[in-house]
N, C-alpha and C positions, 0 to 999 in steps of 0.2 A: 504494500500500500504506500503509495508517496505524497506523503506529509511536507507542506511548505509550510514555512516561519518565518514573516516579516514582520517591522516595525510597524507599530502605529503609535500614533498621538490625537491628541484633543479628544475634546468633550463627548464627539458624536461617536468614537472608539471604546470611548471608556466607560459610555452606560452600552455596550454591548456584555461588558462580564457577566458570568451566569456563575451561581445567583449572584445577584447585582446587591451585595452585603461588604460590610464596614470592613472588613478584614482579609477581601479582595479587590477592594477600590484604595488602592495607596494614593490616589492622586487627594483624594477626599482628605488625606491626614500627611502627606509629604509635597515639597516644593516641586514644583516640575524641574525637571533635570535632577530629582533627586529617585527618582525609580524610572522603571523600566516597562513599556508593553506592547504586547508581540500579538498576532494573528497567527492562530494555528488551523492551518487550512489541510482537511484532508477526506474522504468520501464520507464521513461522518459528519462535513458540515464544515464550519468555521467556526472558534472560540476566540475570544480574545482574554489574554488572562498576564497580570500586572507582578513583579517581581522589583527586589530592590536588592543593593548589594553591599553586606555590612562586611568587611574588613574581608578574608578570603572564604564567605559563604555569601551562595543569593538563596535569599527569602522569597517565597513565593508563595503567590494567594493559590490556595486552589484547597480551599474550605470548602465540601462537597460538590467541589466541581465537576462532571460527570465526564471523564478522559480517560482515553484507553490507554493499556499497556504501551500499544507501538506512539502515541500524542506524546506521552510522559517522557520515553526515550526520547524521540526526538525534542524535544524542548531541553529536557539535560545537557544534551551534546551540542545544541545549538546555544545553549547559555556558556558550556564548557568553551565552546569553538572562540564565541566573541569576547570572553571576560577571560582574558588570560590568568589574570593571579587570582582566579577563581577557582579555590578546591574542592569546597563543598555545595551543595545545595539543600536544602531545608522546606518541610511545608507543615501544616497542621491540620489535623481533620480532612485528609484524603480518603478516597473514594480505594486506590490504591495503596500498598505496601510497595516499598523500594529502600534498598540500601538500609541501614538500621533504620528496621520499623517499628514501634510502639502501637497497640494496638488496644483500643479501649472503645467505651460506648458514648452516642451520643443523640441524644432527644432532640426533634424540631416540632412545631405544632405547624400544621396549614391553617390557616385560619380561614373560615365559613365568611358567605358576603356578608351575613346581616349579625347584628348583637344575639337574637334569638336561636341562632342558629349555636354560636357560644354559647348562649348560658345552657341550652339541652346536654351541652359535654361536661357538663356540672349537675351533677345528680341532684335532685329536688332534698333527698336527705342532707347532704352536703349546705346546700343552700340556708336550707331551715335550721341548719347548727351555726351555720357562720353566723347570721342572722342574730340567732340566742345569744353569741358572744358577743357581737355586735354591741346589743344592749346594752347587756352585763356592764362591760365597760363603758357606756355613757355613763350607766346611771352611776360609776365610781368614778370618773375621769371626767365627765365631762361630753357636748355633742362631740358627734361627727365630725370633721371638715376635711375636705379633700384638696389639697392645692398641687395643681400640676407646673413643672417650672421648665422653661429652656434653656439651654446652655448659659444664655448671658444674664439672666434674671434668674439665677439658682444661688441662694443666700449662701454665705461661705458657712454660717453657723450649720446648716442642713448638714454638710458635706462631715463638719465635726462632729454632730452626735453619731453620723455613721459611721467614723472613724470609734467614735468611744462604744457605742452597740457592738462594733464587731471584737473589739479587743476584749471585752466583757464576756461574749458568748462565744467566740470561736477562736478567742487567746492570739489573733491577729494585729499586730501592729504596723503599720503602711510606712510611718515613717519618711510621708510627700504632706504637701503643704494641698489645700484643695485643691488649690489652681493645676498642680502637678500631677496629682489623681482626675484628674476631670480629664485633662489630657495622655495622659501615658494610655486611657482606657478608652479613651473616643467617646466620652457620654456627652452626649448630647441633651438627654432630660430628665429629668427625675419626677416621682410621683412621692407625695408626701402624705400619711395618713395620720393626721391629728386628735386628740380627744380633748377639748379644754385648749387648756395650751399646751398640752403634754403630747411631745410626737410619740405615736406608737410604731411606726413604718414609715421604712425609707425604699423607694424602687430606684435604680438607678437604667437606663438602657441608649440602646444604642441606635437611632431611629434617620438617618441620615439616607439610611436607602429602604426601595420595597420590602427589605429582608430585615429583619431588627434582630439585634440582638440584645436577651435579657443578659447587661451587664455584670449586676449584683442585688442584692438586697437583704436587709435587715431588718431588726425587731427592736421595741426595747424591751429589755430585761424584767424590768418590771412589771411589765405591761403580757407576761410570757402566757399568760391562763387562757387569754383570748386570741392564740393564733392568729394574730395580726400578721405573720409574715406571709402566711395565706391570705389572708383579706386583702391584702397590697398585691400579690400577685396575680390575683381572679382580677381585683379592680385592673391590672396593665393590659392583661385578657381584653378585658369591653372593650379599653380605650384603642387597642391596636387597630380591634376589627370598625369603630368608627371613623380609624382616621384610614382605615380602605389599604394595611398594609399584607403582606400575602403570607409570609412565615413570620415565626419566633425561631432563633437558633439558642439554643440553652445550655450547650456544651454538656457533660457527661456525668456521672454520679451513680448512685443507688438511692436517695432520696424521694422518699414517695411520694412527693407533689408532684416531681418529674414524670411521671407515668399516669398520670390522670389526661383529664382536658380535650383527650384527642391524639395525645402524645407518639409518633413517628420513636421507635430505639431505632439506631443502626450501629454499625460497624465499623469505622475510622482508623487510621493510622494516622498516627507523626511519624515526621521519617524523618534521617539525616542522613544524604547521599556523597558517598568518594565521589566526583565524577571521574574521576583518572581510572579508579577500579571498574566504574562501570564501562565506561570507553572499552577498557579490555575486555571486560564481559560479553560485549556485544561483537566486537570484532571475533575474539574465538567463535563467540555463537556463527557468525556468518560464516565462519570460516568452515566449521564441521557442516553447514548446508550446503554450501559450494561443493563441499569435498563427497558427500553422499550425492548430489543431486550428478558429478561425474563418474561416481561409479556408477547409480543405476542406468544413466544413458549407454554406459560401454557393455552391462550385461543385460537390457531387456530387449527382448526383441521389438521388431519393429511396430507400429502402433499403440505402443506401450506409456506415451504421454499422458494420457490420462492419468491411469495409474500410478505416473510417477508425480504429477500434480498433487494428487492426495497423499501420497508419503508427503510431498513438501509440508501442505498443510499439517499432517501431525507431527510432523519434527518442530514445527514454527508452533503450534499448540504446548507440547512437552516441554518446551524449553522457558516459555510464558508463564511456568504455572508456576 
């Protein structure tokens, strides 16, 4: 199959990435001229998919990107080709394994057109408890209040009790300033779930493209009887499907909120690839189908192309696997 790879640039390139998500759009969170994106062209279509190059590895998007074994090779070797003091390459939440793979799970929700459509993926049981707890906690804390914030109108105090929630409950210290965690993680907005004045929940996510990703999110401690970290999470639920976005990406776990809703597990790798070792891996590979595909010519008789067409294919299968 023969695979082209050429450059592209600008805007009308780079909402082609599929899926069109925070953590394959570098352009969205790096200077131009400071990442890379290529058109991978081959009978499967065309992708266009963005990479950057930190010190002798490239980083590359391709977060459930959907690329075949023969895409992946060629993109390696053509990153290997152009970036000489380039040794390694790197990606996270691949569709494939390559080179040291890590292999772990990971949850997306589609999300339905309408809010009704969500709330059905949320048992009427479920409902009617969060509900109860709901109360509960006015009637100790104080009303309800929901405030949604965007990047540039997210109070720096917010960003602190999250910082203090999570070192309380998950003995996590960040050790960034807000401004520095807002950016290192690409949030873009936060959902805040108040009682009185007392925040019970913080949502943090990543909403810059069709595909969002749920950041992070926390509880306060306090406030722990009433599943609030649930309550902020159903509530980011609604507001996804109102503002018309298509996935949640949730990254991985065994956490049983993760498995509700509608919930997509799959099967992921991070990998970190030699390219020099793989270079060579691919070269011998050719090398023993060259070298089989001349002997079968020199011992089948005549009409025998067919036949020797399908060995090809399962030498080029066997060696993929």
């Amino acid at each position: 199959m023969r695979i082209r790879i050429n450059p592209v640039s600008g805007a009308e390139s780079y909402a082609k990435v599929q899926p069109d998500f925070i953590y394959n759009r570098m352009d969205l969170f790096c200077e131009e001229g400071s990442f890379h994106a290529v058109a991978v062209s081959s009978k499967e279509g065309e992708k266009v998919i963005q990479y950057r190059i930190l010190g002798d590895t490239a980083e590359i998007g391709l977060w459930l990107v959907q690329i075949t074994r023969e895409e992946l090779e060629a993109l390696l070797l053509y990153i290997r080709a152009t970036h000489p003091g380039v040794r390694f390459a790197s990606y996270t939440n691949g569709v494939l394994p390559c080179g040291n793979a890590r292999q772990h799970n990971h949850f997306r929700i589609v999300f339905p057109e309408t809010v009704e459509e969500m709330q059905r993926c949320i048992s009427s049981k479920s409902r009617a408890k969060m509900q109860k707890k709901v109360r509960r906690c006015e009637e100790a804390y104080g009303p309800l209040q929901l405030f949604e914030y965007d990047r540039e109108t997210l109070p720096a105090e917010v960003v602190d009790a999250f910082f203090t929630f999570k070192a309380i409950i998950r003995k996590r210290e960040y050790d960034l300033t807000p401004e520095e965690y807002l950016n290192r993680y690409h949030v873009s907005h936060c959902y805040v779930a108040k009682f009185g004045d007392t925040i019970g929940a913080i949502r943090f996510s990543c909403e810059q493209c069709p595909v969002v990703y749920g950041e992070n999110f926390t509880y306060n401690p306090d406030l722990s009887d009433y599943s609030l970290g649930r309550f902020i999470f159903m509530h980011h639920l609604i507001r996804m499907v109102e503002k018309k976005h298509t996935q949640l990406f949730f990254a991985g776990g065994d956490y049983d909120y993760k498995k509700h809703y509608g919930s997509i597990e799959e099967t992921l790798y991070d990998c970190k690839v030699d390219l020099e070792k793989l270079a060579a891996e691919i070269k011998n590979r050719n090398s023993l189908s060259r070298r089989a595909q001349r002997f079968l010519k020199r011992h089948l008789p005549a009409g025998g192309a067919d036949f020797l067409r399908r060995v090809k294919r399962g030498i080029k299968r066997r060696l993929h696997k």
